[in-house]
C-alpha positions in Angstrom: 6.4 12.9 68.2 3.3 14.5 67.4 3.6 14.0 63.5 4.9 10.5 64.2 1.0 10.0 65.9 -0.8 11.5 63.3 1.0 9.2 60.7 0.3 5.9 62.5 -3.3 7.4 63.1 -3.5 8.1 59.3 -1.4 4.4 58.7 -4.1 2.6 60.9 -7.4 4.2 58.9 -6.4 3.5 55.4 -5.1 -0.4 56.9 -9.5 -0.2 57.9 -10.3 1.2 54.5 -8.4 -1.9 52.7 -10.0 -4.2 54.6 -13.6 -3.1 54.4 -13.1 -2.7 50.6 -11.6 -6.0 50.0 -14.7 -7.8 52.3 -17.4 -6.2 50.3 -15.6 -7.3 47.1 -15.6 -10.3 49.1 -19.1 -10.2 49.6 -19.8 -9.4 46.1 -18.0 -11.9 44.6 -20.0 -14.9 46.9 -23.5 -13.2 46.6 -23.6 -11.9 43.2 -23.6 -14.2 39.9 -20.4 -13.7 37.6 -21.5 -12.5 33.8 -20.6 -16.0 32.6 -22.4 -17.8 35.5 -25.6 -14.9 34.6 -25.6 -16.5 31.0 -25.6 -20.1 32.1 -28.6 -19.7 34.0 -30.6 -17.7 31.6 -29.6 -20.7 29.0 -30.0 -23.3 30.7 -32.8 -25.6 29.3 -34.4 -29.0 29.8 -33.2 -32.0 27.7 -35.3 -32.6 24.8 -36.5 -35.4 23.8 -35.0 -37.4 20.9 -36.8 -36.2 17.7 -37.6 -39.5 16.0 -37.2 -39.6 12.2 -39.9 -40.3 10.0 -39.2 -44.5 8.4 -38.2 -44.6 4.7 -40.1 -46.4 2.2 -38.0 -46.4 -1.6 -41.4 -47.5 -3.4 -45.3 -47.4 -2.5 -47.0 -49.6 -5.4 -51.1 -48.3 -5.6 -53.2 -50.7 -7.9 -56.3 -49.8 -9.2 -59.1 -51.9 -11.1 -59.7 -51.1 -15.1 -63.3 -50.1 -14.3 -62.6 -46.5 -16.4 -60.5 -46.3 -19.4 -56.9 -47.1 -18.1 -55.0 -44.4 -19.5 -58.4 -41.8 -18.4 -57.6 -43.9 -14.3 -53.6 -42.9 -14.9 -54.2 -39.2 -15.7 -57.3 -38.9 -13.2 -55.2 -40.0 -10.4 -51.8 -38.6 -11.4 -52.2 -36.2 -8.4 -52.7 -39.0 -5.8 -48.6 -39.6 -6.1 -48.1 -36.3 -4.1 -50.7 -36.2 -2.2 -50.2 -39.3 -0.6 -46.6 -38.6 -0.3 -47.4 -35.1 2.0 -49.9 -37.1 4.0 -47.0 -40.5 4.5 -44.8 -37.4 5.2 -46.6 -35.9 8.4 -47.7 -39.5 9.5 -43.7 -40.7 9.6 -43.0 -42.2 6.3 -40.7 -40.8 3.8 -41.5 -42.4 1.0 -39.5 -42.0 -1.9 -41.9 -42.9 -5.0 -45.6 -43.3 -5.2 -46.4 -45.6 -8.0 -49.9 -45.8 -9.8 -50.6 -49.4 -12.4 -53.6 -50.1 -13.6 -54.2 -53.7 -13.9 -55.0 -55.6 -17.0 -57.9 -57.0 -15.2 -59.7 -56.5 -11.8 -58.0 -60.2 -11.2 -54.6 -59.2 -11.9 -54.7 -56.0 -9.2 -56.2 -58.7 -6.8 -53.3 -61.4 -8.2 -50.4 -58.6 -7.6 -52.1 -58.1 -3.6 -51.8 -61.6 -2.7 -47.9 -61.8 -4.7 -47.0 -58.5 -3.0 -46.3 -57.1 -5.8 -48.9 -54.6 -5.1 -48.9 -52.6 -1.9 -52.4 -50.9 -2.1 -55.4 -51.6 -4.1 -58.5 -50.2 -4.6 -61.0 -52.8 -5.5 -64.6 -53.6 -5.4 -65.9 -55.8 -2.5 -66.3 -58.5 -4.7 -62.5 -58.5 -5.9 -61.7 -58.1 -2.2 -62.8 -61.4 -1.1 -61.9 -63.5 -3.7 -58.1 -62.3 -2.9 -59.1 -62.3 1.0 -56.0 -64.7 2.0 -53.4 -62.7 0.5 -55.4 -59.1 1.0 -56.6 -57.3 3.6 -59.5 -54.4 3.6 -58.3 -51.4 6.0 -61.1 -49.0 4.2 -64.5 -48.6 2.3 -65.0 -45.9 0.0 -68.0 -43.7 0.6 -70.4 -42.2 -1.7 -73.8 -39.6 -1.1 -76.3 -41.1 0.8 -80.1 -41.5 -0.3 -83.2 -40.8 2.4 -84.4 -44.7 2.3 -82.2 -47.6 3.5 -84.8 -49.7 5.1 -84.8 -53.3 4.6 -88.6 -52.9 4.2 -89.9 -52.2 0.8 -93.1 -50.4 2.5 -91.3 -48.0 4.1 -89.5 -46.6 0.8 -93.0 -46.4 -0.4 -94.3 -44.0 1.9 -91.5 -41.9 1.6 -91.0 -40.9 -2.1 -89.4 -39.8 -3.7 -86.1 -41.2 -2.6 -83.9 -38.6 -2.7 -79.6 -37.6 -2.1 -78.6 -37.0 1.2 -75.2 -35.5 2.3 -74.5 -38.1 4.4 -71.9 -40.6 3.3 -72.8 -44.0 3.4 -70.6 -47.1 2.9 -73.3 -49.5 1.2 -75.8 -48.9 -1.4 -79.0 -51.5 -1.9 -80.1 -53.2 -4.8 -84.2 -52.9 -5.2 -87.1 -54.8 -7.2 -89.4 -52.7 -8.7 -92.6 -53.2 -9.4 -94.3 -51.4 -12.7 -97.9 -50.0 -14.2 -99.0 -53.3 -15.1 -102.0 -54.8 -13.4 -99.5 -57.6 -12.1 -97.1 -55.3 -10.8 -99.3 -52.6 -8.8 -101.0 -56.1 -7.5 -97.8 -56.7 -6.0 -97.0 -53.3 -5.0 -100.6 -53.2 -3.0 -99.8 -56.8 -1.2 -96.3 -55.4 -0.2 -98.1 -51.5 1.2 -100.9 -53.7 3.0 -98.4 -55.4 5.0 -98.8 -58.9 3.5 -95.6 -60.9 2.7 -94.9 -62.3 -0.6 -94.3 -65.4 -1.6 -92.6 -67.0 -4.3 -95.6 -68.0 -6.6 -96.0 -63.8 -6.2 -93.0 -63.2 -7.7 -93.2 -66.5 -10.2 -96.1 -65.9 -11.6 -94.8 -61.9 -12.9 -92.3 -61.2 -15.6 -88.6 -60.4 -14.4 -86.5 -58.1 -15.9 -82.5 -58.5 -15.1 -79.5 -57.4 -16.3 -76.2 -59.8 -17.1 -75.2 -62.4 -14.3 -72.2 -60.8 -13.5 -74.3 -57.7 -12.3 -74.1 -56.8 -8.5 -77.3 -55.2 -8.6 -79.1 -56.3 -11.3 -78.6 -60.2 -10.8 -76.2 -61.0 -7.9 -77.8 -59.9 -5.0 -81.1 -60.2 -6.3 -80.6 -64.1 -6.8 -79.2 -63.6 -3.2 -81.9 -61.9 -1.7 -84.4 -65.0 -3.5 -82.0 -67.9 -2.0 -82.0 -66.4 1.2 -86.0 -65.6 1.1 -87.5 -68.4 -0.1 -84.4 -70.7 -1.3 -84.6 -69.9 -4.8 -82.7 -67.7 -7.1 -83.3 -66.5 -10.5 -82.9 -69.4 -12.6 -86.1 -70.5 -10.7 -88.3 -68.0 -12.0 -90.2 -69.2 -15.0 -90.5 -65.7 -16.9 -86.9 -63.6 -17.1 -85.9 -61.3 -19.2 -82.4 -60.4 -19.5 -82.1 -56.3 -20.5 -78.9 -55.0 -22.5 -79.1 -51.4 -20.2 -81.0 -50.2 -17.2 -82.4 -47.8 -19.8 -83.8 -50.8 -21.8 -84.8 -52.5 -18.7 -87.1 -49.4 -17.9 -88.6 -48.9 -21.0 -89.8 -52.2 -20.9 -91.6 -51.9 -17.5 -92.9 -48.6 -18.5 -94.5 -50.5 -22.0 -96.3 -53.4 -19.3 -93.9 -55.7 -21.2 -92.5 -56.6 -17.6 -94.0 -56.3 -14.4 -91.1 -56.2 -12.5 -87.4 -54.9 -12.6 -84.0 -55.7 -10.4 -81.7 -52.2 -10.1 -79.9 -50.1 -8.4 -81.1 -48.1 -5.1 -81.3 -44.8 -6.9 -82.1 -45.6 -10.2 -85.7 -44.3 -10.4 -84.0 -40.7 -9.7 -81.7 -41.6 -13.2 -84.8 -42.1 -15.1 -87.3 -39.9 -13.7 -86.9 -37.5 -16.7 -87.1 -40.1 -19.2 -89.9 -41.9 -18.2 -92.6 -38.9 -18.6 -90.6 -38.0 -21.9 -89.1 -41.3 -23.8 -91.0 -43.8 -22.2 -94.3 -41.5 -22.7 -96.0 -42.3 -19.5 -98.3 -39.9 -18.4 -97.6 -39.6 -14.6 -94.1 -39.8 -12.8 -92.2 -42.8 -12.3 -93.0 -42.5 -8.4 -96.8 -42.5 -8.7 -96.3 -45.4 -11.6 -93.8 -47.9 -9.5 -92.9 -49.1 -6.3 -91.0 -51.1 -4.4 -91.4 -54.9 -2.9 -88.2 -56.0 -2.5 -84.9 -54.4 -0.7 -81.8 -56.8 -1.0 -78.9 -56.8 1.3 -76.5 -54.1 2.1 -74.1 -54.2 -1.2 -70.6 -52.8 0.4 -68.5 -50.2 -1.5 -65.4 -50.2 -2.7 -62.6 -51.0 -0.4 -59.0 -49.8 -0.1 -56.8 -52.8 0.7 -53.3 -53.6 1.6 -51.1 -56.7 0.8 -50.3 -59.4 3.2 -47.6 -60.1 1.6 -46.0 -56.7 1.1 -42.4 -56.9 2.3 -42.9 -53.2 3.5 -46.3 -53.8 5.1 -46.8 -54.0 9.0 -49.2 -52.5 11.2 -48.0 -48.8 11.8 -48.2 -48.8 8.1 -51.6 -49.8 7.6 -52.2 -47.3 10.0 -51.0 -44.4 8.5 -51.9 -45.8 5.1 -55.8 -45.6 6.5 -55.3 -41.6 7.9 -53.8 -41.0 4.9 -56.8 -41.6 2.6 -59.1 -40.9 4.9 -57.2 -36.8 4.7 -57.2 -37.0 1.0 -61.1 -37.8 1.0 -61.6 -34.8 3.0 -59.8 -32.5 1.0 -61.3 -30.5 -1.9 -58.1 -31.6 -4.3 -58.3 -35.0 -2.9 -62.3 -35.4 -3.4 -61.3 -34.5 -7.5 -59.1 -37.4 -7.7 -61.1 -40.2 -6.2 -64.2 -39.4 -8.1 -62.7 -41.1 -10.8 -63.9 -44.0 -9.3 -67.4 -42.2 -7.8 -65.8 -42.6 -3.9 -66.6 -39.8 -1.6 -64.2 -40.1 1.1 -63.4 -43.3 3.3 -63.9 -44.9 6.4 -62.4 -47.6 8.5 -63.7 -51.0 7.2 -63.6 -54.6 8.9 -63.3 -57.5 7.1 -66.7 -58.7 8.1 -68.7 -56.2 6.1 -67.7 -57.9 3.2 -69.7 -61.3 5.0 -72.5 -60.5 2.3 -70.4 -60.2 -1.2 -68.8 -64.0 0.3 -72.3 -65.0 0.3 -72.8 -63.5 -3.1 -69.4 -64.5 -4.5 -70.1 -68.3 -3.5 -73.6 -68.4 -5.2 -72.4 -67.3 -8.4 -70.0 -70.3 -8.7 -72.9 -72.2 -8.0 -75.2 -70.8 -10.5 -72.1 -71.1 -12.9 
């Protein structure tokens, strides 16, 4: 009887044994994660987004204008194809060839903008909006700045020499210069004094002007007179027409004219020459001066086709960053100087409100 005790007693532990262990495994198993639920929660992650893929384009057409030798634009600008491909890349457009034409004529790169046949062009301002309804301008190329830009002839005057400046500007003047001559430092000390000019001034002094088809030599000179005093150069009653800015300045240096149309920086081009060639005796900044500033002449533009079937707005868009990168880069600055640009900013179509103006008096002087 005694061993039949000490067996249930030993029966009825191990029966509380069993059960403790089998509620802790219990326990376990409701408390404590499984290995495969452990590696669910450490993996677990948050949906991504849907990764949008960039838009392919098969062809880009880039025209430019045969200002250069064509085949010296075509090897100058070879590099552009990749370039603008990487930029198009990381601005989402795949785009599968970049090709570069020179056109026969600065009309037939305008001509392929409005057909479509062009996507991109990069044209003068003048080409621009004589193609306006079938282009559009999204950029203007920039070049180095100079320290004068005043509309007031005094005020270059009193601060010669004009000189570079690192900023970039988008516009560059045209300027009348007056010479030595007793008629042109007459006009130069009227102009310093304050006094305004008026035409019998500048009629009764010798012009010197380049060919009519000249932007700064004839254009917006003839501008500057119809909007001054409602005249233009056909007006004038002495003009010579010059073969070369070179010629043009010889000429005032001699007193054979008293005044000349040019470019803004021109007097910095023939600073050297005009103590050596032209044998004067002081610089050309003691010897001339200013007493005329014509309007703002825009630069270059980059422009896009209106009727370019791959053309829309996220496209001009990304066209625009993508030049704007290249003129910021060191191996983009080597391509475009081809064409003397510095870089490039955001243009609107009414910058170009002066080149109309321009544009639609040379038809009527023609």
């Amino acid at each position: 009887m005694r061993k039949l005790g000490l067996l249930s007693v030993a029966l009825m532990l191990l029966f509380v044994l069993a059960a403790c262990g089998n509620e802790g495994t219990a326990n376990s198993s409701n408390n404590t994660p499984s290995a495969n639920n452990t590696t669910k929660t450490e993996n677990a992650t948050v949906p991504e987004e849907e990764v949008k893929s960039n838009k392919e384009i098969e062809k880009l057409s880039v025209g430019f204008v045969p200002s250069r030798d064509p085949a010296e634009i075509v090897t100058a600008t070879e590099p552009l194809k990749e370039l603008l491909t990487k930029e198009l890349a990381g601005l989402g457009y795949d785009v599968g060839e970049v090709e570069i034409t020179v056109g026969t004529s600065y009309e037939a790169v305008g001509e392929g903008l409005s057909a479509g046949t062009v996507d991109v062009g990069l044209i003068p301002g003048g080409t621009y909006v004589l193609y306006d309804d079938g282009a559009e301008v999204i950029l203007t190329a920039t070049r180095d700045g100079l320290s004068n830009d005043s509309d007031n002839p005094a005020d270059w005057n009193k601060n010669e020499p004009t000189a570079p400046t690192t900023n970039q500007a988008t516009s560059y003047r045209a300027i009348l210069v007056a010479g030595p001559s007793d008629k042109g430092k007459a006009l130069a000390a009227k102009v310093n004094n304050g006094e305004a000019l008026t035409f019998e001034d500048l009629n009764n002094v010798s012009w010197n002007v380049m060919s009519s088809s000249s932007p700064a030599g004839y254009i917006y000179p003839a501008l500057w007179l119809k909007e001054n005093f409602s005249k233009t150069i056909t007006d004038l009653s002495q003009v010579v027409q010059a073969d070369s800015y070179a010629s043009a300045f010889a000429r005032l240096a001699a007193g054979q004219t008293d005044v000349l149309v040019t470019y803004a920086d021109a007097r910095r081009d023939y600073e050297e020459k005009w103590t050596t060639e032209f044998t004067r005796t002081a610089s050309i900044w003691e010897e001339t001066d200013l007493i005329g500033v014509m309007p703002a002449i825009y630069n270059d533009t980059v422009s896009v086709s209106k009727n370019s079937e791959i053309m829309d707005e996220s496209l001009k868009t990304a066209l625009e960053q993508a030049f704007i990168n290249i003129g910021n880069s060191a191996e983009g600055k080597e391509v475009i100087a081809i064409y003397s640009h510095g870089g490039y900013q955001v243009a609107t179509d009414a910058d170009y409100d002066n080149e109309r103006k321009a544009q639609e008096l040379v038809q009527q002087l023609k």
